[in-house]
MINU-624149 format. One line per field, with one value per residue (C-alpha): residue number from 1; residue in one letter; x, y, z. Coordinates in steps of 0.5 Angstrom, whole numbers. Each point is the difference from the previous one (the first is absolute). Example, Ala and Ser with C-alpha at 12.3 -4.5 7.8 and 13.67 -1.06 7.14 Angstrom:
<torkols>
k	1_2
r	A_S
px	25_2
py	-9_7
pz	16_-2
</torkols>
This chain:
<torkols>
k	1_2_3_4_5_6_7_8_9_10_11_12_13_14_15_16_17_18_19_20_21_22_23_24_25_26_27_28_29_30_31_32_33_34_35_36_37_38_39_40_41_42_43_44_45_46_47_48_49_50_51_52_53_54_55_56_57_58_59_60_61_62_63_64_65_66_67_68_69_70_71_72_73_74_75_76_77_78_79_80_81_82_83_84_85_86_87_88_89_90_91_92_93_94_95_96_97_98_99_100_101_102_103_104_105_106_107_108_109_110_111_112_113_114_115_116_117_118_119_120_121_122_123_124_125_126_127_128_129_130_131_132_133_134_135_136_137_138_139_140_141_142_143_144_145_146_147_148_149_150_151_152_153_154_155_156_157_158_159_160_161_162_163_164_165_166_167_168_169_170_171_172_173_174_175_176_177_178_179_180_181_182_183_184_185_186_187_188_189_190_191_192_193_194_195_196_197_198_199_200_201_202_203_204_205_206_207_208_209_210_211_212_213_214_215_216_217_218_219_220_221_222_223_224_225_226_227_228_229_230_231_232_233_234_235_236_237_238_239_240_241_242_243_244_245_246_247_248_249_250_251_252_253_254_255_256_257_258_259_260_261_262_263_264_265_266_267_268_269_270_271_272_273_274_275_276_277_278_279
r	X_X_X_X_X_X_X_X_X_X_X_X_X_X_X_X_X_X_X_X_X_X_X_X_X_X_X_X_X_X_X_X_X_X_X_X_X_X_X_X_X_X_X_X_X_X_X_X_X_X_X_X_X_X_X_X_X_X_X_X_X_X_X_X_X_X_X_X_X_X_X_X_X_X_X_X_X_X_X_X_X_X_X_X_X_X_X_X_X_X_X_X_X_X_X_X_X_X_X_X_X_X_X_X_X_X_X_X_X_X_X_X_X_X_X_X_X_X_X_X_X_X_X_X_X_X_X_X_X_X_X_X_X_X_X_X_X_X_X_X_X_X_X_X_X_X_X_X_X_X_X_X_X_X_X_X_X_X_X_X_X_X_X_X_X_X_X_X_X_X_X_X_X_X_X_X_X_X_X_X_X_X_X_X_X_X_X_X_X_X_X_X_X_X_X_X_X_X_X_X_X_X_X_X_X_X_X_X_X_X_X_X_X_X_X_X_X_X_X_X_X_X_X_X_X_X_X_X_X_X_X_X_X_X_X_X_X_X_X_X_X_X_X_X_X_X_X_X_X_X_X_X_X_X_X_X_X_X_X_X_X_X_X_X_X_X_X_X_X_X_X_X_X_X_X_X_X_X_X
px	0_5_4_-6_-1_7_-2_-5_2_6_-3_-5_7_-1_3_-3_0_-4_-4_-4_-8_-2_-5_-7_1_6_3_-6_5_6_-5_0_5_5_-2_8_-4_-5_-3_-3_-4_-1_-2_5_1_-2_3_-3_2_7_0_-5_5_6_-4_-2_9_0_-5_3_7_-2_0_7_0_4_-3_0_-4_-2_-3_-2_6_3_5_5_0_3_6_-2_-5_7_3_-5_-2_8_1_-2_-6_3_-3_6_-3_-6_3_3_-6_-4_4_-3_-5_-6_0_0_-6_-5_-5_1_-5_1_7_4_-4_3_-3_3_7_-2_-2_8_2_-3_2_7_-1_-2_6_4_-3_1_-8_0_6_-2_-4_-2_-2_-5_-2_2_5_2_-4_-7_-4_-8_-3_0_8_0_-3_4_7_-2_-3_7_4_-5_2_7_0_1_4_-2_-7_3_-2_-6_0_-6_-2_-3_-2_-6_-7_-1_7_-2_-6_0_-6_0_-1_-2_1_-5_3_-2_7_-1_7_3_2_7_-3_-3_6_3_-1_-7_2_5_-3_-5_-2_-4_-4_1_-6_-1_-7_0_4_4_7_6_-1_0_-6_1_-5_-2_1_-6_4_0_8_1_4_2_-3_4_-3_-5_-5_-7_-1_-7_-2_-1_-7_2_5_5_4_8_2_1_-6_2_-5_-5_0_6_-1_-1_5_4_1_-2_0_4_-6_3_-5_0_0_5_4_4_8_3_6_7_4_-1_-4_5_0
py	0_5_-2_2_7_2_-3_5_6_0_-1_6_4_1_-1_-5_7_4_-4_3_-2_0_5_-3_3_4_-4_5_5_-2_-3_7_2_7_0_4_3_-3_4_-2_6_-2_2_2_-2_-8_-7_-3_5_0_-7_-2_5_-5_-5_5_1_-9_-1_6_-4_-7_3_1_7_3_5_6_2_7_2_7_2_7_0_2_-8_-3_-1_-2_-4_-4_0_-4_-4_-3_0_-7_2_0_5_5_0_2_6_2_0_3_6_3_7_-4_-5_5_6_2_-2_-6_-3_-7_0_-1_-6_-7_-3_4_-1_-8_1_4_-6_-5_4_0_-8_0_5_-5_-6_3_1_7_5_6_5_7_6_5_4_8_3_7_6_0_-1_1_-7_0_1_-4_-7_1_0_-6_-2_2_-3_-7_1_0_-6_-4_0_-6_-3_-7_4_-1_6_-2_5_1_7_4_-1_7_0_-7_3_2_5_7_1_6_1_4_7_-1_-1_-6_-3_-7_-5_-3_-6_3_3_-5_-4_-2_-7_-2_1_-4_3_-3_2_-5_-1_-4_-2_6_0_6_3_5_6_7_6_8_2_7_1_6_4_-2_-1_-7_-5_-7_-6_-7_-6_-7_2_-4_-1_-1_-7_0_0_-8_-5_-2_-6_1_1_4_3_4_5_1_7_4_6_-3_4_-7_-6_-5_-2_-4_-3_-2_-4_1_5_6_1_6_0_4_4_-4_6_5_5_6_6
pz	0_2_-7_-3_4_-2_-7_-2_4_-4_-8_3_1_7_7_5_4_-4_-5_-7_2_-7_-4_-5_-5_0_-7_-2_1_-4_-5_-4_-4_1_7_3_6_6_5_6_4_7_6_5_7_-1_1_-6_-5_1_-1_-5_-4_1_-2_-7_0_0_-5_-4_2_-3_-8_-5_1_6_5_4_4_3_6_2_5_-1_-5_5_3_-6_2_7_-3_-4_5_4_-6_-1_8_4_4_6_5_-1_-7_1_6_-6_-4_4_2_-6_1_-2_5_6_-4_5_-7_0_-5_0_-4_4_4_3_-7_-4_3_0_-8_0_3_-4_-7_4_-1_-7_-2_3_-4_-6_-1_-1_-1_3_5_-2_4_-4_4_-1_5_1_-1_0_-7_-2_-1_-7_1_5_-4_-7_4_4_-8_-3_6_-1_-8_1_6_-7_-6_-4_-2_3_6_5_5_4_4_8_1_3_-4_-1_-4_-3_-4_-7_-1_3_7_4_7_5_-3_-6_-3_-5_-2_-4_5_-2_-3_-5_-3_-1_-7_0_-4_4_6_5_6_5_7_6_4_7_3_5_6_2_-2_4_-4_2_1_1_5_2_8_2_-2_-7_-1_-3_3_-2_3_-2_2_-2_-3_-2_-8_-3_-3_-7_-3_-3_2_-4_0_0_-7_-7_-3_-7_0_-7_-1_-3_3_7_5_1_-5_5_7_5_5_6_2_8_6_1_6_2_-1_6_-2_0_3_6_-1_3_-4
</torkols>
């Protein structure tokens, strides 16, 4: 029995520590031809949405083209991000990684959650097996931009993460940047998101979604004074108005604001913050 766990663990390209829970439906994806970018919106905060995006970067991982996944970390982390990915994952590692500002922001959004360190962790493990050849930071550093500017440097950043159509990036980023129509905010500034400007045949964007539950995220209430504050802490997420099972569901409408959806298939559950919170 044991031989045959280890068996499968390695023709699925995983390690015994971190195994690749299979997707339906996810050969649906690379099915269509010319497709160089994927890109999972997901909810910050969560568990299950880390990990069900590790479990895109395998199934990605199983085909002849080689991989570089891009996640939502500000430009700035790249190189502590290679040096994590080519460490050993000790815990001197992980104090090196986590040294970086984000990790310690009041705004701590869900980003920077013990998931998301689990899922640098386990992309660590597939770089070192060869399954993928790199993690890409995309999210704007520096000076303050408009949200149009913001969403094309991040365009332009994931544009660049490949040179090669022998490449797949596969992206894990917020799902509002995952859209590919219009978006207007509450003050009536309407923008593109990232992913839609990126090629429109060669990308697949896809909205994660749970079955309700609850997600560390952060809200800015008004105090009786009307000033703003930041509260970053679980919070509840509605149920969908229909249960799906886990899985890929292409969507059938062209000008839909995503190609398709990764169905998670259960409930959310909030991920806490993976360094303390101290400044």
């Amino acid at each position: 029995m044991l031989g045959l766990l280890l068996g499968l663990l390695v023709s699925s390209g995983a390690v015994p520590s971190s195994p690749c829970t299979p997707i339906p439906r996810v050969e649906t994806l690379f099915a269509v031809s010319g497709t160089r970018w994927i890109v999972a919106g997901e909810l910050h905060g969560t568990n299950e949405m880390p990990k069900a995006f590790g479990d895109l970067v395998c199934a990605a991982a199983r085909g002849k083209r080689g991989i570089i996944v891009a996640l939502e970390h500000p430009v700035d982390e790249q190189r502590l991000l290679d040096d994590y990915l080519s460490s050993n994952g000790d815990a001197a590692a992980k104090d090196h990684l986590l040294s970086f500002p984000i990790w310690h922001w009041a705004m701590q959004d869900g980003r920077t959650s013990q998931a998301y360190l689990a899922l640098l962790e386990r992309l660590r493990l597939m770089k070192k097996q060869g399954m993928i050849r790199g993690v890409v930071a995309v999210q704007p550093s520096g000076k303050p931009l408009s949200p149009a500017d913001y969403e094309a440097e991040m365009a332009r950043t994931i544009r660049d993460a490949s040179t090669s159509a022998d490449e797949l990036v596969v992206v894990l980023i917020g799902s509002t940047h995952a859209r590919t129509t219009a978006f207007t905010t509450r003050d009536g500034t309407t923008y593109m998101p990232m992913a839609g400007l990126l090629p429109k045949d060669e990308t697949i964007t896809l909205d994660m979604s749970g079955m309700g539950g609850s997600a560390w995220n952060c809200t800015m209430p008004k105090d009786a004074n009307g000033t703003s504050g930041i509260a970053c802490a679980a919070h509840p997420v509605a149920p969908p108005r229909k249960a799906y099972p886990r899985g890929i569901a292409l969507a059938r409408d062209d000008d839909a604001a995503f190609s398709g959806y990764f169905n998670l298939g259960t409930s959310l559950t909030a991920s806490l913050p993976a360094a303390t919170n101290d400044q």
